[in-house]
Steps between C-alpha positions, in 0.01 A plus 500: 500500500839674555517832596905558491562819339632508136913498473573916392588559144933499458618809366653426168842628530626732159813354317744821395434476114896365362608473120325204464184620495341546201297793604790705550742414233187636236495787686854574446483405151211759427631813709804407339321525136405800612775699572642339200215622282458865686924520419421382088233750465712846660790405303309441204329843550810686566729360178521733192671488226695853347415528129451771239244704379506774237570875536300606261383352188771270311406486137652224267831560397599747799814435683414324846764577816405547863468846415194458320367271797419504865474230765233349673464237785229299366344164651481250205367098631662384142615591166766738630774375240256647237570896619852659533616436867636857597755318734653336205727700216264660257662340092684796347378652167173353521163655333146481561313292242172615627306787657577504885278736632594672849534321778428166355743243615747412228459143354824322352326486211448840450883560461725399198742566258442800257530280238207329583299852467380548154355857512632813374435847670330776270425824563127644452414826511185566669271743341217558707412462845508157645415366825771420801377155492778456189784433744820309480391139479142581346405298199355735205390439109712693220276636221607675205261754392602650135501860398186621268654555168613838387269718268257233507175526703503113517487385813804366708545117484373311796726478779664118547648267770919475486552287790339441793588389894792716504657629834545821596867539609494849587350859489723823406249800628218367694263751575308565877177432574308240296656472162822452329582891358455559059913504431639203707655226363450180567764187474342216420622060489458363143533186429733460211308362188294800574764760498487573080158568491470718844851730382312501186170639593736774767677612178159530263283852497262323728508420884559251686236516773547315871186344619493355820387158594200497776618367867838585417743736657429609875 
């Protein structure tokens, strides 16, 4: 039997990795992916576009200008042609159609052409005590409730819807704390098929009583 010693193991000798190798050219690829990625995502983060939101509640038919608006720097992923770009000229002579409440952003939709408004603005005196949640852009019921008659100990006549899901467009005297003081007026939207009857019922020996709609006003 032989007894010569076994040859030693060769070192294998390490080839410097070049672009051919596969190894390294998907490593490239995915660091590069990376940075591309990390670079997306900050810019994405960072980019906000200027647009308008109300200064205060618009009601329909008031008079919109940048005046009645501020500017904010909101983020919006899509759907930013449906709000009024503050970066962009604001359409003269324009109106609210709708309730904007304050600081909601301002759709496109929400502004128009005052001839697109059908609503009349009526004056109703308030008289009793009503609570602060009858604010501009509040929705409240008008009721007419009739006078008892004269010499008569007949009762008055049941009081009686007029219109309902008007807007409050504003309020002459309000009072502190948490109503609406007996002797302010408030200045109502009617809609104009409406308008006879409500002017009617104002100029009548009755009232014309506000009632407020629940979950409206602030």
């Amino acid at each position: 039997m032989s007894t010569d010693p076994l040859p030693a193991p060769v070192a294998a000798r390490l080839r410097r990795p070049t672009w051919r190798d596969p190894r390294l050219v998907v490593g490239v690829v995915i660091v590069a992916a990376s940075v591309a990625l990390g670079s997306w995502a900050v810019s994405s983060a960072g980019r906000t576009v200027p647009v308008y939101v109300a200064d205060g509640t618009l009601t329909p038919g008031e008079t919109v200008d940048v005046a009645r608006l501020r500017t904010v720097d909101v983020r919006i992923d899509s759907g930013t042609e449906l709000y009024v770009r503050a970066d962009q000229e604001l359409p003269e002579s324009v109106v609210a159609l709708r309730v904007v409440d304050d600081g909601e952003l301002v759709a496109r939709s929400a502004l128009g052409d005052a001839a697109d408004v059908d609503v009349r603005s009526v004056s109703v005196p308030v008289d009793q005590a009503m609570s602060t949640r009858v604010t501009p852009g509040a929705v409240v019921d008008l009721w007419a409730v009739p006078e008892a008659p004269a010499g008569s100990d007949a009762p008055a006549a049941d009081p009686s819807p007029l219109v309902t899901d008007v807007v409050v467009e504003q309020v002459d005297e309000a009072g502190t704390g948490l109503v609406v003081s007996d002797g302010a007026t408030l200045h109502v939207l009617v809609p104009a098929p409406d308008l006879p009857a409500v002017l009617r019922a104002l100029g009548d020996s009755g009232t014309v009583t506000v009632v407020p709609q629940a979950g409206t006003g602030v």
